[in-house]
C-alpha positions in Angstrom: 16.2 -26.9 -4.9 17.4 -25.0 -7.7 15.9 -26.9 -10.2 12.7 -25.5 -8.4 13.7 -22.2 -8.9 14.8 -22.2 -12.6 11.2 -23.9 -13.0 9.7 -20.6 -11.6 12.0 -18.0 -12.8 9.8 -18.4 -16.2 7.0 -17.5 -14.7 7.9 -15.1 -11.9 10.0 -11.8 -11.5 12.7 -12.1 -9.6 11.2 -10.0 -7.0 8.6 -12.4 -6.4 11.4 -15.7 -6.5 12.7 -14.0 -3.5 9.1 -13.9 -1.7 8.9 -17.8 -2.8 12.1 -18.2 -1.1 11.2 -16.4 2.1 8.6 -18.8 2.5 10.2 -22.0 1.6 13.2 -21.0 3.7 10.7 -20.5 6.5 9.2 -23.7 5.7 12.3 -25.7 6.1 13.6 -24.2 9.1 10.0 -25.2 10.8 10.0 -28.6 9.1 13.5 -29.6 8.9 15.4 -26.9 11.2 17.4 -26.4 7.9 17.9 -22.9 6.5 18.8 -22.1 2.7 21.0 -19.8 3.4 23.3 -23.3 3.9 23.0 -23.6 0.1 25.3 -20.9 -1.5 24.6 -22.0 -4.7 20.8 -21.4 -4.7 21.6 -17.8 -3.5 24.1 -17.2 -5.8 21.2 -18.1 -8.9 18.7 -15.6 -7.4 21.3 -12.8 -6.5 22.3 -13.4 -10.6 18.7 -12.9 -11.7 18.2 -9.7 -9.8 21.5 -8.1 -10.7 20.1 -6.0 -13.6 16.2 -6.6 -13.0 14.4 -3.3 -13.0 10.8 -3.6 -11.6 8.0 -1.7 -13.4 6.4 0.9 -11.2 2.6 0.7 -10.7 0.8 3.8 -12.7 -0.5 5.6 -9.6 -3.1 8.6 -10.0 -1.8 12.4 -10.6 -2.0 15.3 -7.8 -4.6 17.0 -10.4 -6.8 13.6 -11.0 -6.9 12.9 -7.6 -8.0 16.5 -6.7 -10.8 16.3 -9.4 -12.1 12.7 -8.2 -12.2 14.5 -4.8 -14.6 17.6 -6.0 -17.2 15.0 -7.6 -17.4 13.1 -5.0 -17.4 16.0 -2.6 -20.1 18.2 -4.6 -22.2 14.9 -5.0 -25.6 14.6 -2.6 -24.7 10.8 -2.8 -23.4 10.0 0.5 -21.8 6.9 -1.0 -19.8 9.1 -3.3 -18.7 11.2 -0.6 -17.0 7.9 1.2 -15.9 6.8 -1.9 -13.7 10.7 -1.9 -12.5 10.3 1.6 -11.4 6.8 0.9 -9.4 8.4 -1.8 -8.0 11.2 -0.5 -7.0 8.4 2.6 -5.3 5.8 0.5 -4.1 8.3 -2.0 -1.9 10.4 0.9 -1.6 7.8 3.1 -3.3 9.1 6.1 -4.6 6.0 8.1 -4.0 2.7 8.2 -7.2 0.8 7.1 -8.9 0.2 10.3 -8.2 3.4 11.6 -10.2 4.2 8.0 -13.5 2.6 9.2 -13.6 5.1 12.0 -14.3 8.4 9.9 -18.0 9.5 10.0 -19.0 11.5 7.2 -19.5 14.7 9.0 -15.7 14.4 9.7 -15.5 16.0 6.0 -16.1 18.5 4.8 -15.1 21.7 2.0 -14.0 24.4 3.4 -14.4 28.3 1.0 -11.2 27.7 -0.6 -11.6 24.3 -2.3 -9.9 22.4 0.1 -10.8 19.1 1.7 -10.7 19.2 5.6 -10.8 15.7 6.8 -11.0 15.6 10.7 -9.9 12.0 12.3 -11.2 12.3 16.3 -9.9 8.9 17.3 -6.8 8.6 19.4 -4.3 6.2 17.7 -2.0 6.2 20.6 -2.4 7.4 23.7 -0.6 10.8 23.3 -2.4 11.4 19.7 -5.6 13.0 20.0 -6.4 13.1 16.8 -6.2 15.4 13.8 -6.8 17.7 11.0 -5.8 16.9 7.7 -6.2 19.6 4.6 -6.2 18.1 1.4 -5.7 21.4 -0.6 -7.1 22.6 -3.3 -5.4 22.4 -6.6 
């Protein structure tokens, strides 16, 4: 089994040899009712290739690129544009979870006088949420 391993490590982040193990450890357990962690030795390689691994952050979009996708879409007549901005401003500020995304209706946005986005979600998410109003300001 660690032969399998070393054969990925060349290819893989360590990060992602742990994934691979998750799911052949789940594998095994279904198929065989035998659990890696009964190996020490196969831990003991991966915890050794993640000692001084330092993942590389994703680049993620500024406050102030964000803020001026959200004015072109916003001033556009477009209506695609305009879900395109909300979509943005969702993801971006993590707002809603993806389904609760398809809800919004485009007169749930709007621009209020002083720049700001004010993104109104109607839908109850549990039963004591109501909804809300979310102001994405401006910058």
């Amino acid at each position: 089994m660690r032969d399998f391993f070393k054969g990925l490590e060349e290819k893989y982040a360590p990060s992602t040899l742990w994934v691979v193990y998750s799911c052949v450890n789940s594998y095994f357990v279904k198929k065989f009712g035998t659990n890696l962690k009964e190996f020490p030795r196969l831990t003991k390689f991966l915890k050794n290739k993640t000692h001084r691994y330092v993942s590389t952050k994703s680049k993620v979009l500024t406050p102030e690129e964000v803020q001026e996708g959200l004015m072109v879409c916003m001033q556009s007549k477009d209506k695609s544009k305009t879900h395109l901005c909300v979509t943005v401003a969702f993801l971006y500020f993590g707002l809603l979870r993806s389904c609760d995304l398809l809800k919004v209706q485009m007169n749930d946005v709007s621009l209020d006088k002083n720049g700001r986005t004010i993104i109104s979600f109607l839908h109850a998410r549990k039963r004591s949420n109501h909804g809300f109003d979310f102001y994405i300001p401006a910058m």
